[in-house]
DOZA-143541 format. One line per 3 residues: number of its first residue (from 1); for each residue x, y, z of C-alpha. Coordinates in Angstrom, 2 decimals, always signed. Example, Ala and Ser with C-alpha at 12.3 -4.5 7.8 and 13.67 -1.06 7.14 Angstrom:
1 = +12.30:-4.50:+7.80; +13.67:-1.06:+7.14
***
This chain:
1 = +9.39:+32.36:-41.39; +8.63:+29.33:-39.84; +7.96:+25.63:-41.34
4 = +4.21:+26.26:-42.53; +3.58:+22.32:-41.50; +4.56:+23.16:-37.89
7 = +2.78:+26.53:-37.38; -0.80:+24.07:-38.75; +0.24:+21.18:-36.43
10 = +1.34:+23.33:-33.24; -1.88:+25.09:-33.72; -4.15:+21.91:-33.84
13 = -1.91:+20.34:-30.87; -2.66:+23.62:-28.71; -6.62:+23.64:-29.92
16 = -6.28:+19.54:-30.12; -8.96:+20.33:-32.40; -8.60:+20.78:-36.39
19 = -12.12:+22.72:-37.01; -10.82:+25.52:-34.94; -7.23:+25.40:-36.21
22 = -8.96:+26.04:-39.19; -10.72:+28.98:-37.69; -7.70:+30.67:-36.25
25 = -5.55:+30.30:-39.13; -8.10:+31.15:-41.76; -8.10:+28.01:-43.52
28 = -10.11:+25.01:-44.53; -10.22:+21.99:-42.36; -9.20:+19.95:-45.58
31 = -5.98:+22.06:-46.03; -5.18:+22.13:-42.12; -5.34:+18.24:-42.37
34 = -3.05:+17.92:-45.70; -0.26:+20.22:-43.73; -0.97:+17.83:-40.89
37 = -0.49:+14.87:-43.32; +2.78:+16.34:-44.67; +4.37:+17.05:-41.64
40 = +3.34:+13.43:-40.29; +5.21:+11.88:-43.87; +8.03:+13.89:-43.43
43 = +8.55:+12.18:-39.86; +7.54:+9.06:-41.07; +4.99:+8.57:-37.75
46 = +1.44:+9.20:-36.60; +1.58:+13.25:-35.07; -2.34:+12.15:-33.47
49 = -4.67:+9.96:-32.34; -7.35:+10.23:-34.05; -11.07:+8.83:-33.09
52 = -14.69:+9.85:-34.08; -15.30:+12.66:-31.19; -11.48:+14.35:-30.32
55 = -8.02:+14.16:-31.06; -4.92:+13.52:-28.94; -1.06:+13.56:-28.90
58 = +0.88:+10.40:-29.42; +4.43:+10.57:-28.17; +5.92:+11.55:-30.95
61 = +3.53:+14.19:-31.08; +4.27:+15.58:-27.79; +7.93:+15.81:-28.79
64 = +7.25:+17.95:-32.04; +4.64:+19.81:-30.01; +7.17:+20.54:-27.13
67 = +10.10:+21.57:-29.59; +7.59:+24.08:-31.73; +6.94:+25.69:-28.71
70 = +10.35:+26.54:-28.00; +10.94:+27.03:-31.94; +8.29:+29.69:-32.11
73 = +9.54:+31.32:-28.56; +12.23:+32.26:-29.99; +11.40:+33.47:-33.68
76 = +9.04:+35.73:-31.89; +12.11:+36.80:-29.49; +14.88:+37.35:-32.58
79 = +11.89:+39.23:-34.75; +10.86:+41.79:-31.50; +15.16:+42.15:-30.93
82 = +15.74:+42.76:-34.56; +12.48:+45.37:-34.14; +13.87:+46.96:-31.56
85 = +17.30:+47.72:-33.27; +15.54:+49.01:-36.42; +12.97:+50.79:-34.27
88 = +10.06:+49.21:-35.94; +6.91:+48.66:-34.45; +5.28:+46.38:-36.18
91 = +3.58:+42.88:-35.75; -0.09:+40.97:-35.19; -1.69:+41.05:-31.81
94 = -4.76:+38.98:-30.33; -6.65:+40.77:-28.40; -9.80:+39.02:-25.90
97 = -12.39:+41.38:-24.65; -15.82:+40.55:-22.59; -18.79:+41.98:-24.38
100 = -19.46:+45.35:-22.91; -15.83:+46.34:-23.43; -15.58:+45.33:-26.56
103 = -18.33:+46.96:-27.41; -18.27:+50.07:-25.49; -14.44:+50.96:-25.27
106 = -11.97:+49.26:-27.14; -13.18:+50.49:-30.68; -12.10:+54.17:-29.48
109 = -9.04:+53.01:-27.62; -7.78:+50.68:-30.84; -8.60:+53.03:-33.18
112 = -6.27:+55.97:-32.00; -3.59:+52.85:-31.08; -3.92:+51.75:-34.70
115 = -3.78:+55.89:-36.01; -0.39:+55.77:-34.21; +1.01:+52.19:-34.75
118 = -0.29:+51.71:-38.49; +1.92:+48.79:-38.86; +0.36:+47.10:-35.84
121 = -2.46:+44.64:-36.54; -4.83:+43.74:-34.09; -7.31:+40.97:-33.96
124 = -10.13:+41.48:-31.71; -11.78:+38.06:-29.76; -15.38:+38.75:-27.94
127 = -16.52:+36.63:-25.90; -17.66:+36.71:-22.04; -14.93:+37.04:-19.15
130 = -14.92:+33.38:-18.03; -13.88:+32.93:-22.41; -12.02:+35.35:-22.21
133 = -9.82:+34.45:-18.95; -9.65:+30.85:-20.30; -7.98:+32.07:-23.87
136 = -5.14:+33.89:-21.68; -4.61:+30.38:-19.54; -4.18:+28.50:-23.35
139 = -2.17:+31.60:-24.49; -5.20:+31.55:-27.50; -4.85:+35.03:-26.93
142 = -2.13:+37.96:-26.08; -4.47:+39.81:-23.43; -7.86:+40.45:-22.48
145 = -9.32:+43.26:-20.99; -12.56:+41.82:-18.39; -14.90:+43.35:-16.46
148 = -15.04:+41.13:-13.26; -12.52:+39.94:-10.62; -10.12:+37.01:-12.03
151 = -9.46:+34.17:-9.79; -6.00:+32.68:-11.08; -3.37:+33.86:-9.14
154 = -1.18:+33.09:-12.15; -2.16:+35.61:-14.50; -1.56:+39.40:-14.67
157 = -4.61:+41.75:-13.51; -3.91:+45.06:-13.98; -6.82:+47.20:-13.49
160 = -7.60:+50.28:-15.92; -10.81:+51.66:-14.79; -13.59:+51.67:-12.54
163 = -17.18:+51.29:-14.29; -20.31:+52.00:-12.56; -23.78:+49.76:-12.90
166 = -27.02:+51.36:-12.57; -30.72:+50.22:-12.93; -32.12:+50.42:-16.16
169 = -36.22:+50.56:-16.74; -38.40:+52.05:-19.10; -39.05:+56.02:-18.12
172 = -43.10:+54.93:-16.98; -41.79:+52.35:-14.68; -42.63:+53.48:-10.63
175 = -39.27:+53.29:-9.79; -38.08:+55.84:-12.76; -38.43:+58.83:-10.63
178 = -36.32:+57.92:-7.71; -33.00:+59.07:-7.30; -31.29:+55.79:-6.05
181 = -32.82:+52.62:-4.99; -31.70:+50.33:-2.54; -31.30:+46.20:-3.48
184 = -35.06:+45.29:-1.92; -36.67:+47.20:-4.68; -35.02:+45.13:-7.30
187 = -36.60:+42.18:-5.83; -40.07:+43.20:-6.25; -40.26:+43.43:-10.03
190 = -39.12:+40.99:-13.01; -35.58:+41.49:-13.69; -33.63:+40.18:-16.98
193 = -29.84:+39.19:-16.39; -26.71:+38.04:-18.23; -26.24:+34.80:-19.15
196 = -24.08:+32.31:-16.72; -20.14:+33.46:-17.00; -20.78:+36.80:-17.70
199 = -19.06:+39.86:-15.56; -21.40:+41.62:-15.50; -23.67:+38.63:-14.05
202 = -20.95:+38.15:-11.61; -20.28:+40.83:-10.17; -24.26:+41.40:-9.69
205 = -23.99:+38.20:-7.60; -21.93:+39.80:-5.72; -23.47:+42.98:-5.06
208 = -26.74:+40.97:-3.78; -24.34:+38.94:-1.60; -22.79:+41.98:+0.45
211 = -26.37:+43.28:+0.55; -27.74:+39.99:+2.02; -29.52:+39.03:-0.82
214 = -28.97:+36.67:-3.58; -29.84:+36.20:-7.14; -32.21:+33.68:-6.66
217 = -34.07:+36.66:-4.32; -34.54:+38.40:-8.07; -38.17:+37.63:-10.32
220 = -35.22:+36.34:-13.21; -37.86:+36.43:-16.41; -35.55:+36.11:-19.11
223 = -31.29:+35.50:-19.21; -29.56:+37.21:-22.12; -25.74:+37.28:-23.86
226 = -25.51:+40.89:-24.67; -26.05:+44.42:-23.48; -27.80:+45.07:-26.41
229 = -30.49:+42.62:-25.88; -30.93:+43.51:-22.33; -31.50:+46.65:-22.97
232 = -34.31:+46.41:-25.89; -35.83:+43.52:-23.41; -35.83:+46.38:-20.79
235 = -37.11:+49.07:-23.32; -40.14:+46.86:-24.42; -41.23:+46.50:-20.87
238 = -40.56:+43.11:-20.12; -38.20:+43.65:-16.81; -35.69:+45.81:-15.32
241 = -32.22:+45.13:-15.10; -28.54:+46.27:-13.97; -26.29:+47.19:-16.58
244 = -23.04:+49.56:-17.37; -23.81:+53.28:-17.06; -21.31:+53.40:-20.30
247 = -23.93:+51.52:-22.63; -26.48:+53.82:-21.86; -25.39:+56.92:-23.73
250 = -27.80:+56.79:-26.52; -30.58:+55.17:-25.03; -30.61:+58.25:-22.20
253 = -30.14:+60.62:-24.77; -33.46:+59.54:-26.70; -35.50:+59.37:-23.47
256 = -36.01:+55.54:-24.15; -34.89:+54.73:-20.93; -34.03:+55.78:-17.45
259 = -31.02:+55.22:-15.15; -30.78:+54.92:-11.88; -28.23:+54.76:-9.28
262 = -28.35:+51.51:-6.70; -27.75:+52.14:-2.79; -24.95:+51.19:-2.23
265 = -22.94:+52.32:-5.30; -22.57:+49.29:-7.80; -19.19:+49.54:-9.44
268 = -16.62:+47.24:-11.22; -13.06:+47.17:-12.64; -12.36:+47.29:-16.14
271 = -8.72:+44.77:-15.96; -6.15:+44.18:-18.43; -5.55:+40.25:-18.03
274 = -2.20:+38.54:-19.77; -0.02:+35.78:-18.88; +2.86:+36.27:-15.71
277 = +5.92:+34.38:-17.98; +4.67:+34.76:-21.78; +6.91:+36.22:-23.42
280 = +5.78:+39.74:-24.63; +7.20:+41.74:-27.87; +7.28:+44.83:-28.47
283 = +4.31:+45.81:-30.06; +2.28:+43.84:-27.18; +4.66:+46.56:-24.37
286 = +3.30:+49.30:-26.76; -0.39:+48.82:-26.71; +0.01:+48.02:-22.82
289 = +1.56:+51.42:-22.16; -0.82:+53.33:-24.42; -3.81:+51.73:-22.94
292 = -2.59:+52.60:-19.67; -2.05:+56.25:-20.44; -5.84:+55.56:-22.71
295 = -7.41:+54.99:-18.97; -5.86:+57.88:-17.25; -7.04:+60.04:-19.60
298 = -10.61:+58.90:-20.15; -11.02:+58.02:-16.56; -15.01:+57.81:-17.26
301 = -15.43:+55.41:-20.19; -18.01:+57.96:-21.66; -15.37:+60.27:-22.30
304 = -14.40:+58.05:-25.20; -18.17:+57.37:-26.74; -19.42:+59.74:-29.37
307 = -21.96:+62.58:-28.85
***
């Protein structure tokens, strides 16, 4: 409903970039600039600074920017009270997840939320928990769902689940028979990790922290961004690693590669992450409460994987 000129410029003030206003709003740079352009004629002033490397607000700017906030604040507050009259729930949502949830739990727990919300659209960001925890502080996205602590004391953590880390190796390795192993044994072979800002990575840190240990302790061979490559590092025999007991499903299942438990237990929360004051409509309350009751009923995040 809004001016189309204002929802382009608000978005390239918030990003103060154009290239990824163009991203987010599915358009091309060219046609993010001409909406610019128009809104900028129909004011009669410069909107930006513009140089060679970034982009900022001139005064003028930060006026339109600080009124379009409050503009779209409350079109999104009269569309969720006019919902909530007619009963409709209905909207787009913008979801954040770190890799291994992404990967690993939210296609089960958005696909039943989608089989009973149809009219519900949700767009799915993956990136790792320190992206993802920055998108909720720029409101880039509705909510994430990490898998370390969070820091900011302003945002919402709300944990969903506890996920438990194991050590992963190829079934020939020596260690592949024992039951559990304690942290010393990690250090004596070469270990692949997460790249820097993952959870995972993090809470690893951690772990070798409490046990009086550290990650530079570890033989580190080879940092990588997924749990996908980890694990086909880890299958070819190139290092062992720590990794969610919830990716492992197939792998353990073919006999490809073997699992086992640290001493102590290594576990982690899964956290829904969102802003304390952002205004929240109603589809956003919906997928909340049905990811809630989601968690209470798949307490172990294999429950939701296929067989």
């Amino acid at each position: 409903m809004a001016d189309r000129r204002l929802q382009v410029f608000h978005t390239v003030a918030r990003l103060l970039s154009f290239t990824k206003a163009a991203e987010t709003l599915h358009m091309t740079q060219p046609a993010v600039t001409f909406q610019v352009r128009q809104l900028e004629e129909y004011f009669n002033t410069r909107l930006f600074d513009r140089t060679h490397n970034k982009i900022g607000l001139t005064d003028a700017g930060k006026q339109v920017f600080s009124f379009a906030d409050k503009i779209f604040e409350q079109y999104a507050q009269m569309e969720d009270a006019v919902r909530k009259v007619t009963g409709d729930i209905s909207g787009a949502l913008v979801i954040g997840a770190s890799t291994t949830i992404a990967e690993y739990m939210l296609p089960s727990l958005l696909g039943d939320f989608k089989a009973k919300y149809p009219d519900v659209t949700v767009h799915l960001k993956v990136s790792n928990t320190d992206g993802i925890v920055h998108m909720v502080e720029n409101n880039d996205i509705d909510m994430g769902v990490v898998e370390a602590p969070v820091s900011n004391k302003n945002l919402v953590v709300e944990v969903c689940r506890m996920d438990q880390l194991v050590a992963i190796m190829p079934p020939s390795h020596p260690l592949a028979s024992e039951k559990s192993i304690p942290v010393s044994a990690l250090m004596e072979y070469p270990f692949i990790c997460r790249e820097e800002g993952s959870g995972t990575r993090e809470v690893i840190e951690e772990y070798l922290k409490l046990a009086d240990a550290s990650g530079n302790d570890l033989k580190v061979c080879m940092e990588l961004g997924s749990p996908e490559a980890v694990k086909g590092a880890v299958e070819a025999g190139m290092g062992i690693s720590i990794t969610s007991r919830a990716t492992l499903i197939k792998e353990l299942k073919l006999g490809c590669l073997t699992a086992v438990n640290l001493e102590p237990v290594l576990e982690r929360p899964f956290s829904f992450v969102h802003q304390k004051q952002k205004f929240r409509h109603s589809a956003m309350e919906e997928l909340l409460v049905f990811a809630r009751n989601y968690c209470k009923e798949h307490q172990n995040i294999e429950d939701t994987l296929p067989v």
